[in-house]
Phi, psi and omega in degrees: 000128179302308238232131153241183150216100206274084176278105185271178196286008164252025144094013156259147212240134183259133200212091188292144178214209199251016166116198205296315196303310165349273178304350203256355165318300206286276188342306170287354163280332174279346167289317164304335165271342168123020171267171162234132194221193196208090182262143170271191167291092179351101183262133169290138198267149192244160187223157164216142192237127196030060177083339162271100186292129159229159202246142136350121188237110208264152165249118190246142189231129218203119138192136189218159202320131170318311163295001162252014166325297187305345160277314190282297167320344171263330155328291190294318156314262197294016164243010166092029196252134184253100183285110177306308196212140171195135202214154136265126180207120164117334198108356208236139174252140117293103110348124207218110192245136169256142194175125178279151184333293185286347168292352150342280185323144161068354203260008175282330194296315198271001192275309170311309190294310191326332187250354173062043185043023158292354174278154168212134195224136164222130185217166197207135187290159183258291194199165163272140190219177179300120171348045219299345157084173164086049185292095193287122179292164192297162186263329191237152194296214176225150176250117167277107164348160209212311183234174143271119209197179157243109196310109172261157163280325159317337170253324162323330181301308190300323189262001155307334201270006183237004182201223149220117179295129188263002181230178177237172187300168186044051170260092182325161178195162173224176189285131172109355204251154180250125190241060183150187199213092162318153150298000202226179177280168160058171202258142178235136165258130176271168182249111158276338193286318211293148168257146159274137179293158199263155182199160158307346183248150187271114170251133173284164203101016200238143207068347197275150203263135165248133185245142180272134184276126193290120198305209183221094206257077190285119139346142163302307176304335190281292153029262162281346174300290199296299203303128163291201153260012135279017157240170176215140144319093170266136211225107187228127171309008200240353201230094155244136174241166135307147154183172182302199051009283192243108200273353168289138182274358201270309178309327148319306171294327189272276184355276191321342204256006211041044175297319215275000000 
């Protein structure tokens, strides 16, 4: 069976598929029919066998123009991906990779940028196998709404400069929602909402054009691509965002500290 669905007793629904596009299959039909939900990140299902978990493993088949063979063999190498096979004819490497399921997880977008969408990547399960652990977490944070608001360019310019913005001006937002990807490790909140204040005075620097950088415009798949685990999807028919878990920071800092 592809598709499973778990309804637990808090009224949250566990819903196994075939990896992200599956799933994100399903989502998007259901957004169209008018429903509205919240997905967390996507998890690999672990099974146990004489005491031991074991996770999933995929066998990927990869090719592309040579010169970018070397970003994807380091890429995939450092999500715990092993290479079986490897030939050229053409100018084209084929590739052949063992990998586990969640070294996956986020890497078509980068596989796409890395190869200048010259690439072609397929992939099929292999087997269940032992965890290798030492799993690198995303390196850079999230920029998190700060108010509830309507997203200006006067607040925006200052928070273009800590990251890449996922949204464009005159977006509703609200406190809690992630409206970009710092450039740093840990999470930051910008005010995108704030207006400049009006005053008598002429300050310098005023008429002069400041550029706005063209956001980056996530997708249901990016989506899910993106998000930790302290984030969800939110999925409406008319939206999809980001957002925190706990969209307060201060309720967020007393969680980490175990208030909450």
């Amino acid at each position: 069976m592809a598709l499973r669905v778990d309804i637990q007793p808090t009224g949250e629904w566990i819903v196994s598929g075939r990896g992200e596009l599956h799933l994100a299959i399903l989502i998007e039909r259901m957004r169209r029919e008018g429903y509205e939900f919240q997905v967390s990140r996507p998890q690999v299902i672990v099974k146990e066998v004489d005491g031991q978990k074991l996770v999933p493993f995929e066998r990927v088949y990869v090719e592309v123009p040579e010169v970018h063979s070397g970003s994807v063999i380091q890429k995939l190498g450092s999500r715990h991906g092993e290479i079986k096979d490897m030939k050229t004819e053409g100018g084209i490497m084929s590739m052949e990779f063992i990998i586990p399921t969640r070294g996956l997880f986020g890497y078509r977008t980068e596989f796409l940028t890395d190869t200048r969408g010259l690439g072609l990547i397929n992939t099929i399960f292999d087997s269940f196998q032992p965890d290798p652990g030492n799993w690198r977490e995303r390196e850079q944070g999230s920029l998190v709404a700060h108010e509830t608001g309507v997203s200006v360019l006067y607040g925006m310019l200052p928070a273009q400069e800590r990251g890449t913005l996922f949204i464009v001006p005159a977006t509703p937002v609200y406190k809690g929602q992630v409206v970009g990807q710092n450039a740093r490790t840990g999470d930051i909140r910008v005010n995108v909402c704030k207006i400049k204040q009006l005053s008598n005075m002429r300050s310098k620097g005023d008429g002069s054009a400041e550029h706005f950088n063209t956001p980056k415009i996530m997708n249901l798949e990016d989506s899910l691509e993106y998000i930790g685990d302290d984030e969800l999807v939110e999925v409406t028919p008319k939206n999809i965002r980001i957002r925190k878990k706990i969209l307060d920071e201060m309720d967020e800092k007393r969680k980490a500290l175990g208030l909450l």
